[in-house]
BALOBA-1460 file (C-alpha; in Angstrom, 3 decimals):
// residues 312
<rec num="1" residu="x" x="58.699" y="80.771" z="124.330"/>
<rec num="2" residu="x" x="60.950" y="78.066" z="123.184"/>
<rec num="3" residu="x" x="59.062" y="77.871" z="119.607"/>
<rec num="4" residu="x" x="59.769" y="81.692" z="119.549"/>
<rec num="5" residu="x" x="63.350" y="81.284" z="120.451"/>
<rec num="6" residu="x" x="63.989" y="78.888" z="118.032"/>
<rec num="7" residu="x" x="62.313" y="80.821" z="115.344"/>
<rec num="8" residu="x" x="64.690" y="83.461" z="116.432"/>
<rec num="9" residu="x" x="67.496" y="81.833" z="115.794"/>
<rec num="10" residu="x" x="66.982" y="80.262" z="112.396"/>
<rec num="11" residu="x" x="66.193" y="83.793" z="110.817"/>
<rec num="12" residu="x" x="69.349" y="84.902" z="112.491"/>
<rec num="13" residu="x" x="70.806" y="81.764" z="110.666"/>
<rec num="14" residu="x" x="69.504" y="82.460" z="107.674"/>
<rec num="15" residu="x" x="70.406" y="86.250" z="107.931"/>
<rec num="16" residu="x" x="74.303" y="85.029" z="108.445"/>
<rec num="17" residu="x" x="73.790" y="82.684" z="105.548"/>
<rec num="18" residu="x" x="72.420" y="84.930" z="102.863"/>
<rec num="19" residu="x" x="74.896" y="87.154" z="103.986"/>
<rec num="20" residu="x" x="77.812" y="85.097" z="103.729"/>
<rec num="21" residu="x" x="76.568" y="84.196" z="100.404"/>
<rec num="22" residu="x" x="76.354" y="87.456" z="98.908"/>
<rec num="23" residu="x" x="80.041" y="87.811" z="100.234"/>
<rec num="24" residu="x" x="81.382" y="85.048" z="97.424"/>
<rec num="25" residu="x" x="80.315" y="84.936" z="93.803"/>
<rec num="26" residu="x" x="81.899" y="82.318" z="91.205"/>
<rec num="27" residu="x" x="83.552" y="80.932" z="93.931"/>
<rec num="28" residu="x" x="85.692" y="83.988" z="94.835"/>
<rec num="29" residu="x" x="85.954" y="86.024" z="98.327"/>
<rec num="30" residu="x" x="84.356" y="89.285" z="97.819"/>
<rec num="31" residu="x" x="84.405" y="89.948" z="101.649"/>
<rec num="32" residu="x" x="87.215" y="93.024" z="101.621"/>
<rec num="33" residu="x" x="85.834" y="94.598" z="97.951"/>
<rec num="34" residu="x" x="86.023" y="98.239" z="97.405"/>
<rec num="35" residu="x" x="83.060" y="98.374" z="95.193"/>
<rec num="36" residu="x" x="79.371" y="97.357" z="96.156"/>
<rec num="37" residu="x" x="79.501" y="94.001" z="96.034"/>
<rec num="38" residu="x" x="75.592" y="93.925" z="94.660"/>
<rec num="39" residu="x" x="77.023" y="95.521" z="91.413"/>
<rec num="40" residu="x" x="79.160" y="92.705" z="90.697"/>
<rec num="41" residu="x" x="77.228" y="90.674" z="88.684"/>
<rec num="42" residu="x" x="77.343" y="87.378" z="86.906"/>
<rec num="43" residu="x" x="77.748" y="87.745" z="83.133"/>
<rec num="44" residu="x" x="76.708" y="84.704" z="82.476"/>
<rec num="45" residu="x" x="79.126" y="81.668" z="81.766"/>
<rec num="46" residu="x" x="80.793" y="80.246" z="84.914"/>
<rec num="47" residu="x" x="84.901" y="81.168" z="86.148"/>
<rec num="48" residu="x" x="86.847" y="80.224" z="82.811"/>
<rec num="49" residu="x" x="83.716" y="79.521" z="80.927"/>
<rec num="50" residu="x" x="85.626" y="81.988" z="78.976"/>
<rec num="51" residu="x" x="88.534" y="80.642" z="78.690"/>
<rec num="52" residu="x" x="91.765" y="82.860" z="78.804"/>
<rec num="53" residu="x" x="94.717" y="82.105" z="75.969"/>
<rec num="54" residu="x" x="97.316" y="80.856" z="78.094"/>
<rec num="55" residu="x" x="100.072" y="79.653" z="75.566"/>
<rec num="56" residu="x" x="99.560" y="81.510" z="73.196"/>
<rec num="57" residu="x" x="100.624" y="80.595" z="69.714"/>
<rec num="58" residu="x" x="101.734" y="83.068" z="66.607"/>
<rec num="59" residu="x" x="102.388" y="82.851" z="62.854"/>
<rec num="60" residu="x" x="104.276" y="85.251" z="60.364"/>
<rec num="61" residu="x" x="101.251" y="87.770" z="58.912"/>
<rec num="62" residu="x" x="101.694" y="86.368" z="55.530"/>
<rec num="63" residu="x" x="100.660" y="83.376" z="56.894"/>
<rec num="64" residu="x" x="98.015" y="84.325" z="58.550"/>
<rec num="65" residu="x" x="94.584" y="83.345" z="57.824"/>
<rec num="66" residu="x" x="91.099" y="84.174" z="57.742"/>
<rec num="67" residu="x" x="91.975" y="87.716" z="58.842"/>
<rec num="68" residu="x" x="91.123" y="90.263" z="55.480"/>
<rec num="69" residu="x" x="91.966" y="93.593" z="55.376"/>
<rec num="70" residu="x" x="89.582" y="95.469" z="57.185"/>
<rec num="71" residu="x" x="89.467" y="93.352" z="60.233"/>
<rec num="72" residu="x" x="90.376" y="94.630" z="62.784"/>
<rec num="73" residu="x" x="93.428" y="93.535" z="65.102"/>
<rec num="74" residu="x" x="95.310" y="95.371" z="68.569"/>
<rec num="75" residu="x" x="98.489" y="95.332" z="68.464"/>
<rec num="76" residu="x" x="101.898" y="95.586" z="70.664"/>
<rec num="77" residu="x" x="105.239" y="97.067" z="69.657"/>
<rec num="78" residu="x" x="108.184" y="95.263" z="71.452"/>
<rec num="79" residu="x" x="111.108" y="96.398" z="70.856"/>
<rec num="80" residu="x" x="111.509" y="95.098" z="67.047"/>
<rec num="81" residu="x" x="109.188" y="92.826" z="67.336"/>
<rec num="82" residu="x" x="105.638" y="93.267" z="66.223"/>
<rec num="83" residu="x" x="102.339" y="92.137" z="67.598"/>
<rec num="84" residu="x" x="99.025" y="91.307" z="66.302"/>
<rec num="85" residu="x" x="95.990" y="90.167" z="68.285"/>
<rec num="86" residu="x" x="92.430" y="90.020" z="65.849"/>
<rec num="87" residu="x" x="89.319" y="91.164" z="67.521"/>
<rec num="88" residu="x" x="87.806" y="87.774" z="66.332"/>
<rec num="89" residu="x" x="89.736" y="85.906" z="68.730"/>
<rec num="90" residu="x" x="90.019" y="88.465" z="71.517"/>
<rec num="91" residu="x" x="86.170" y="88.448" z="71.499"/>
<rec num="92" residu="x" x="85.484" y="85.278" z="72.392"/>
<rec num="93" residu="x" x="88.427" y="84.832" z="74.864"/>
<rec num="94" residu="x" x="89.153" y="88.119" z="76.281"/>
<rec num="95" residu="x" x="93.020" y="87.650" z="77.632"/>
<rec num="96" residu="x" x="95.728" y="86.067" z="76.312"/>
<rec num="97" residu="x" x="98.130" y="86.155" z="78.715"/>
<rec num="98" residu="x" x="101.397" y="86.601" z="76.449"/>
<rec num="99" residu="x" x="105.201" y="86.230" z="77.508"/>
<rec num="100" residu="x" x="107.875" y="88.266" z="74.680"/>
<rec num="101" residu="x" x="111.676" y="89.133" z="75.109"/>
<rec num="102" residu="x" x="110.696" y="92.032" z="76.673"/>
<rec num="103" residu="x" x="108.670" y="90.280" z="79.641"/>
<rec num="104" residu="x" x="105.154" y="89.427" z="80.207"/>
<rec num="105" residu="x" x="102.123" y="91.536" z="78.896"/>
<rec num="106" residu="x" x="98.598" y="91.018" z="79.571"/>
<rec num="107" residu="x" x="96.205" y="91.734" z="76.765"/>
<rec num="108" residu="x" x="92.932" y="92.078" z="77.799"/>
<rec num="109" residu="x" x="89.343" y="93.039" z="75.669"/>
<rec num="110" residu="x" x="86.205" y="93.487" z="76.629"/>
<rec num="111" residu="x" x="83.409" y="93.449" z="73.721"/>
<rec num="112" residu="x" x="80.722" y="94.608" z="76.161"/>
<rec num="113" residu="x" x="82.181" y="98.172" z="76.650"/>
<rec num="114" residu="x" x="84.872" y="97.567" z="73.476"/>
<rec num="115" residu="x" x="87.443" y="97.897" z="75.494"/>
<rec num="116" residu="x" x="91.000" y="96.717" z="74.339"/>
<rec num="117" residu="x" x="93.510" y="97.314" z="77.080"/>
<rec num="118" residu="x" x="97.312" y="95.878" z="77.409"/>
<rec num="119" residu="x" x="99.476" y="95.229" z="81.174"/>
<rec num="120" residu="x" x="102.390" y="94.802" z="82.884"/>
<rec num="121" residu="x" x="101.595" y="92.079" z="84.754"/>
<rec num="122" residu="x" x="103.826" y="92.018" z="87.630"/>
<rec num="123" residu="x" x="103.460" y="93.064" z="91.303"/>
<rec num="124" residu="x" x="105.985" y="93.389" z="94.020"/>
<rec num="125" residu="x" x="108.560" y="91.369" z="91.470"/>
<rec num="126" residu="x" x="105.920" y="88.550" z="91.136"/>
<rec num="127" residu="x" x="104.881" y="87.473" z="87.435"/>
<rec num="128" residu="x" x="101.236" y="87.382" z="87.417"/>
<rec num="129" residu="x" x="98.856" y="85.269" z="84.793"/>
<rec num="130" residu="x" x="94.940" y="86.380" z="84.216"/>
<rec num="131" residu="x" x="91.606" y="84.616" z="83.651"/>
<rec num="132" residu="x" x="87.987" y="85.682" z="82.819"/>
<rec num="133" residu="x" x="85.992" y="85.542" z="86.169"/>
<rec num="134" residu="x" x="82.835" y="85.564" z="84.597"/>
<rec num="135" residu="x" x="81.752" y="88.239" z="86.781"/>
<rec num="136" residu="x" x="81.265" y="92.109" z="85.282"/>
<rec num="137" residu="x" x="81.087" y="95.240" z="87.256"/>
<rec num="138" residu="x" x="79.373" y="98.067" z="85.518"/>
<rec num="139" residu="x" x="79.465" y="96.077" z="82.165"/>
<rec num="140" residu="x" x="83.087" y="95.360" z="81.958"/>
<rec num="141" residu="x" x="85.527" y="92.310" z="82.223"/>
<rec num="142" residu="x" x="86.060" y="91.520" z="85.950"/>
<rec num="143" residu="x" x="89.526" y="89.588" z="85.902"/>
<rec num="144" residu="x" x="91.173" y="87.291" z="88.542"/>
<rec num="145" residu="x" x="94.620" y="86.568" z="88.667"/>
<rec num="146" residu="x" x="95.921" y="82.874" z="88.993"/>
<rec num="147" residu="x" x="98.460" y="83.649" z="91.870"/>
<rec num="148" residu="x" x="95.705" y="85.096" z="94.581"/>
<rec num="149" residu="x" x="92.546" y="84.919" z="93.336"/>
<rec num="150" residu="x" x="91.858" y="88.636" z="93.573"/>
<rec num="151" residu="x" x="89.651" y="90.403" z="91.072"/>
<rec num="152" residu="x" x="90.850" y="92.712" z="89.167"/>
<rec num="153" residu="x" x="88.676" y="95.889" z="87.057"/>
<rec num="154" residu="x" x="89.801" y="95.830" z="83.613"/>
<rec num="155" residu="x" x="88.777" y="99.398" z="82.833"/>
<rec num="156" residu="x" x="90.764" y="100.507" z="86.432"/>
<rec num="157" residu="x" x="93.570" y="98.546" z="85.722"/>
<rec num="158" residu="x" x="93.261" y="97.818" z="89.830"/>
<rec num="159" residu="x" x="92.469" y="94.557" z="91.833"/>
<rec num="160" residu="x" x="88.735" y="95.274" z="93.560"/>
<rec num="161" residu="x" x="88.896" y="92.453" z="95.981"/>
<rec num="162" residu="x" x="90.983" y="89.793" z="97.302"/>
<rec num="163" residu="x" x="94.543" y="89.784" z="98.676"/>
<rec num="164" residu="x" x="95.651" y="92.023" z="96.040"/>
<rec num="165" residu="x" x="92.932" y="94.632" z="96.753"/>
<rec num="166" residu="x" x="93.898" y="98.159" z="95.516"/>
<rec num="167" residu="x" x="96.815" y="97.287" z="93.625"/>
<rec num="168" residu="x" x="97.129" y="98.756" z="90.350"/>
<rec num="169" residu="x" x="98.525" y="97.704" z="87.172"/>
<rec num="170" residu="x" x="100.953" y="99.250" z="84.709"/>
<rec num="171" residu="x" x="99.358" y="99.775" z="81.728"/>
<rec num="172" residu="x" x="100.803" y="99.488" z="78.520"/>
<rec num="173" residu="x" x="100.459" y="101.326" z="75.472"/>
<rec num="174" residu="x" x="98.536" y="99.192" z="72.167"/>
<rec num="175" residu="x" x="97.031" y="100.428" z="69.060"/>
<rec num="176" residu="x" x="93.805" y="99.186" z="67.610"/>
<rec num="177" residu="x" x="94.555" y="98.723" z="63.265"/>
<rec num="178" residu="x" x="93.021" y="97.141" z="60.191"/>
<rec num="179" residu="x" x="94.744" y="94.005" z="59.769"/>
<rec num="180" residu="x" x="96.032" y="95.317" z="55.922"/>
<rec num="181" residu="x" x="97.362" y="98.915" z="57.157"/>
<rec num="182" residu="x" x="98.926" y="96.477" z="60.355"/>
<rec num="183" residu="x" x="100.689" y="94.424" z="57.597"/>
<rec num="184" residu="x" x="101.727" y="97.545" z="55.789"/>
<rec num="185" residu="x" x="102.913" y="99.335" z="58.356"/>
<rec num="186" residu="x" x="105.471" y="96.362" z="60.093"/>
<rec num="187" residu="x" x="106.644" y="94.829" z="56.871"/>
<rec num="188" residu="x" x="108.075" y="91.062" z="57.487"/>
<rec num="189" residu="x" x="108.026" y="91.946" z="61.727"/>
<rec num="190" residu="x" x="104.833" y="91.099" z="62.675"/>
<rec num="191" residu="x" x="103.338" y="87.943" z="64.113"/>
<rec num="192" residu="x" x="99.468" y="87.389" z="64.744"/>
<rec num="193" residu="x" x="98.158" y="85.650" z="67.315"/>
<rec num="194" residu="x" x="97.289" y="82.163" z="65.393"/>
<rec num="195" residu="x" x="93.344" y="80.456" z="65.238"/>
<rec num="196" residu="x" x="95.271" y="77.547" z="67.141"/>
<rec num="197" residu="x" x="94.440" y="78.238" z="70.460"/>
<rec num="198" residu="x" x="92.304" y="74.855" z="71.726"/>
<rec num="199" residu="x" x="89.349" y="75.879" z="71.416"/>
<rec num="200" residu="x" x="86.773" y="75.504" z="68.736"/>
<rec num="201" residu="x" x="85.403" y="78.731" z="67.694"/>
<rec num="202" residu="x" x="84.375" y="80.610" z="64.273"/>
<rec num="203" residu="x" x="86.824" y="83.655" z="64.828"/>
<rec num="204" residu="x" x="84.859" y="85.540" z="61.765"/>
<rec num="205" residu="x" x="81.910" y="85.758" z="63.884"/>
<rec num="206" residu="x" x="81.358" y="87.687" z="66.843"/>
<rec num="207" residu="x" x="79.264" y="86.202" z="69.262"/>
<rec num="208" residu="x" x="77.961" y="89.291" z="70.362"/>
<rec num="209" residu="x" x="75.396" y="90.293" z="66.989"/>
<rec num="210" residu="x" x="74.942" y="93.642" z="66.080"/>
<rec num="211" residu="x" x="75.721" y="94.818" z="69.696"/>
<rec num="212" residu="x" x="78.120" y="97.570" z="68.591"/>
<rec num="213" residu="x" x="75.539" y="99.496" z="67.419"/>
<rec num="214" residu="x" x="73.234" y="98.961" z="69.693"/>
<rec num="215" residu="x" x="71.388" y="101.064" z="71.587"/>
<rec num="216" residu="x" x="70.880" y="98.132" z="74.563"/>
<rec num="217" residu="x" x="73.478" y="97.713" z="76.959"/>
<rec num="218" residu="x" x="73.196" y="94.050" z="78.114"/>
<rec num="219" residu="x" x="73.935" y="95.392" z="81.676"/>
<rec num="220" residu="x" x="73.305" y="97.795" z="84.172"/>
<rec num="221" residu="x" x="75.857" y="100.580" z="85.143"/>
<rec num="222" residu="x" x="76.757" y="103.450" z="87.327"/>
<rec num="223" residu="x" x="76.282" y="106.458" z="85.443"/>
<rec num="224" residu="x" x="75.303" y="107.163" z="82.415"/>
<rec num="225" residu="x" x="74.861" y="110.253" z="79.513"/>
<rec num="226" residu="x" x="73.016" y="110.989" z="76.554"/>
<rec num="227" residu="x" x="75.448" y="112.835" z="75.000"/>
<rec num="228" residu="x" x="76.565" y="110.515" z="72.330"/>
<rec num="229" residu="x" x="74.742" y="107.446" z="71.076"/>
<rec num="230" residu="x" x="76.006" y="105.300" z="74.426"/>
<rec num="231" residu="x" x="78.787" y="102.754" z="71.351"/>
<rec num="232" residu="x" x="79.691" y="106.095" z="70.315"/>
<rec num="233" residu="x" x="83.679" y="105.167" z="70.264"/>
<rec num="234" residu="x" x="86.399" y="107.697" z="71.834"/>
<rec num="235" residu="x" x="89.763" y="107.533" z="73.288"/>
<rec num="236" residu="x" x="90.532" y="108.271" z="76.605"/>
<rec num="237" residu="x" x="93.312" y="109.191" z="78.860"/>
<rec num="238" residu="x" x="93.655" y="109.957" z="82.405"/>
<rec num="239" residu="x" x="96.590" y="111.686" z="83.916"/>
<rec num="240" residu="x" x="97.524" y="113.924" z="86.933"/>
<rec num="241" residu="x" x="93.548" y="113.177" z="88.120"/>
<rec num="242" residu="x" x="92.120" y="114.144" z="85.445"/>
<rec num="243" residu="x" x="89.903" y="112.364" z="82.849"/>
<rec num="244" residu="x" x="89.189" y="113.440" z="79.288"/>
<rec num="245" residu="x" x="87.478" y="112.067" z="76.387"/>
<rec num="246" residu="x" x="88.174" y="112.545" z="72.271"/>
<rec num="247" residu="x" x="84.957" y="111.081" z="70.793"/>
<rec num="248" residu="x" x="85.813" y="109.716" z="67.338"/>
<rec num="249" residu="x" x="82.991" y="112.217" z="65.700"/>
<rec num="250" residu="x" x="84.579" y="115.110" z="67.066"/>
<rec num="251" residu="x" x="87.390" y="114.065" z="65.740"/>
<rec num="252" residu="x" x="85.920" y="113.840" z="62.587"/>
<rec num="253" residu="x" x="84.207" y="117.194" z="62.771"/>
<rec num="254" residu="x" x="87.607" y="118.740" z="63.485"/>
<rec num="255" residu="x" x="89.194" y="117.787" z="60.389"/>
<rec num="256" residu="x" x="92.706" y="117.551" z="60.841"/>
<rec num="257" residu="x" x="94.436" y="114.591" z="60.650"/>
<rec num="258" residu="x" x="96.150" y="115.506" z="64.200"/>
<rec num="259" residu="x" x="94.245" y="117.621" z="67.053"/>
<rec num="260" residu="x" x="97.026" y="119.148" z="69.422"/>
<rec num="261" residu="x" x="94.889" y="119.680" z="73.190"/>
<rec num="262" residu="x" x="96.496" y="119.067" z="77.111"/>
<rec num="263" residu="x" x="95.092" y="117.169" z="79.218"/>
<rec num="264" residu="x" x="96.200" y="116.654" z="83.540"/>
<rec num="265" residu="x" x="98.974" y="119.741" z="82.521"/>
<rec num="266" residu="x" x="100.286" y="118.154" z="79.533"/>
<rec num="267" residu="x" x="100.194" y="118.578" z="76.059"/>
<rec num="268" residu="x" x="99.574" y="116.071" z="73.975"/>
<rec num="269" residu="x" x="98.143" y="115.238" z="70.383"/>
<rec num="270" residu="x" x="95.519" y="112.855" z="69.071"/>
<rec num="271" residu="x" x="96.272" y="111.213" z="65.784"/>
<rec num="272" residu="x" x="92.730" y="110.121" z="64.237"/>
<rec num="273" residu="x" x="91.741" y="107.290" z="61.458"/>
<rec num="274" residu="x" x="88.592" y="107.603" z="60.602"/>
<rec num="275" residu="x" x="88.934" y="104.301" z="58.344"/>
<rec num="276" residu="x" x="89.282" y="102.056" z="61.483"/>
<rec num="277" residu="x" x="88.120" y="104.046" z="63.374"/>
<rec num="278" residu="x" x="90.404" y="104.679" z="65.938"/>
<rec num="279" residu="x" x="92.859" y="107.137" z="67.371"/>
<rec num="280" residu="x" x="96.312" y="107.229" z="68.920"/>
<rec num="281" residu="x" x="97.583" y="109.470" z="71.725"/>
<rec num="282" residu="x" x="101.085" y="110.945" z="71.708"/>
<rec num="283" residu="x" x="103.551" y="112.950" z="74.329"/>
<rec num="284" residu="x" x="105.496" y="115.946" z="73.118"/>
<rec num="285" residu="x" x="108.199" y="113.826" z="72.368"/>
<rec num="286" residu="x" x="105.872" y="111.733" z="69.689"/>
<rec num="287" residu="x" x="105.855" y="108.512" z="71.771"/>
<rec num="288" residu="x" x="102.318" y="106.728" z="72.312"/>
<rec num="289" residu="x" x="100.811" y="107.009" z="75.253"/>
<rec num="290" residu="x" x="98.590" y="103.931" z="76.895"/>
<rec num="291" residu="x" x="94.605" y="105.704" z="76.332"/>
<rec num="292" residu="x" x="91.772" y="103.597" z="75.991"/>
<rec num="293" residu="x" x="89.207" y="103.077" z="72.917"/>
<rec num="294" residu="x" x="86.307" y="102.494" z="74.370"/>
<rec num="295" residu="x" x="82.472" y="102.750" z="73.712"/>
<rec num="296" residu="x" x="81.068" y="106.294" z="74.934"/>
<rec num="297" residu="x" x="79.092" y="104.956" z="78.012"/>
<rec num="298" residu="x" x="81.834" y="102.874" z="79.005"/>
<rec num="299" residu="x" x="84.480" y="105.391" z="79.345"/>
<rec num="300" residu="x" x="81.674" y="107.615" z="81.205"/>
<rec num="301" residu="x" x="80.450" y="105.044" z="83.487"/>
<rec num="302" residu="x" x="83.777" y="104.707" z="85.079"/>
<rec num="303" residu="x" x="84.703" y="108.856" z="84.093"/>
<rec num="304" residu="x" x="81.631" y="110.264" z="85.257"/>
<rec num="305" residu="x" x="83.796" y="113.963" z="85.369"/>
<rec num="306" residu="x" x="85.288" y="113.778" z="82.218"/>
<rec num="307" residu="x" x="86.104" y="116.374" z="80.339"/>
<rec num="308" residu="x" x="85.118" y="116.244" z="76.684"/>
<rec num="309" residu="x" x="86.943" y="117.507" z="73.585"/>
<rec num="310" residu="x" x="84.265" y="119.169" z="71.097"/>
<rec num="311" residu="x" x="85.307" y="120.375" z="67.672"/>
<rec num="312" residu="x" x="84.684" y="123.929" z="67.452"/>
């Protein structure tokens, strides 16, 4: 009886333990998370093995090298001042947590579901600063914030665990340009993010191969469709709860250089270039709007209702 008891009680142990350890991955508290916590998943390197840009440094553009003219960069309007961050870097470090006149902004990329997304970074009055968790829910960048350790959904814009859980950021509005039109289009404004970050790194090569146009998603996720190729890019907006998607070859197919549609009750327009390609997303009154470019099953995964424009 005794043997039996004790038996007992070390599966019970064990139980509690494997238990408690699916409650904390990387070393952070998933115990309160509003998603399942056996779809977070470890994307590999280790908390910070990505490391974030924390002071980041800038040059003038026409000082700026390796970047040529069809790279690709996101940018950030200020005010008058003018922001460049290139895809090469943002690829293999995924936030830079900048600080401008204007305040703090939190630019944020993920190359598994290409998603290049800007913040406000501040909750309750409290300046917040971002690293890479190493952890990925449904593909994309799982974020933590210094301050609390809470995780954070880049593609949500919300914290999914931790003291900060269900708290949403501001998003703000970026543009995804080739470095030349960029260049063109702010004149003697801009400043890039500069190759100086700390880190050793070939910034002209992705690290990720010829995953853009890919078939393979490194990752399992939620949902999925077969109704684009799934790195198919489109933009895509949310707004009075509801979700709608502008893939880039209906864009095409449609012709005109602007598409005027509503989305959530209001009208907007979707300004296309197919030589990025890319697209921008304006109110009534012209001013851009914070959408996302993403890959196809990205944007579905976490928009499994979407709407979809189609070109007649």
């Amino acid at each position: 009886m005794r043997a039996r008891n004790l038996l007992s009680l070390g599966a019970a142990l064990l139980m509690f333990a494997q238990s408690g350890m699916t409650q904390e991955k990387n070393g952070f508290d998933l115990s309160n998370a509003l998603i399942p916590v056996d779809e977070i998943l470890s994307g590999g390197p280790p908390r910070d093995g990505i490391p974030s840009i924390n002071n980041p440094k800038f040059e003038h553009a026409g000082d700026s090298l390796p970047w040529r003219g069809d790279d690709l960069v996101m940018t950030y309007d200020q005010d008058q001042a003018r922001y460049a961050f290139p895809i090469g870097i943002l690829n293999w470090h995924e936030i830079v947590n900048h600080e401008s006149d204007g305040g703090p902004v939190l630019i944020t990329f993920c190359p598994l579901c290409g998603t290049g997304m800007a913040f406000y970074p501040v909750v309750d009055g409290r300046d917040l600063t971002f690293g890479v968790s190493g952890l990925l829910y449904s593909s994309d960048l799982l974020m933590y914030d210094h301050q609390t350790e809470s995780l954070w959904s880049q593609i949500e814009g919300r914290a999914i665990s931790g003291p900060l859980a269900g708290t949403e950021l501001k998003p703000v509005a970026v543009r995804h340009e080739l470095w030349q039109k960029w260049r063109d289009r702010v004149g003697d404004n801009g400043q890039v993010l500069s190759t100086d970050t700390g880190h050793r790194r070939n910034y002209r090569q992705s690290p990720y191969g010829d995953y853009d146009h890919s078939e393979r998603l490194y990752f399992p996720v939620s949902s999925t469709s077969r109704k684009y190729h799934p790195k198919t890019w489109v933009l895509g907006w949310t707004h009075n709860g509801e979700s709608k998607a502008w893939p880039f070859p209906e864009l095409a197919d449609h012709g005109a250089g602007v598409l005027e549609d509503q989305i959530g009750g209001k009208n907007v327009s979707v300004h296309y270039d197919a030589d990025v390609p890319s697209a921008e997303l304006r109110d009534e009154s012209g001013k851009l709007m914070p959408a996302t470019r993403a890959f196809w099953f990205a944007w579905y995964t976490f928009h499994p209702e979407t709407q979809v424009f189609e070109a007649d």
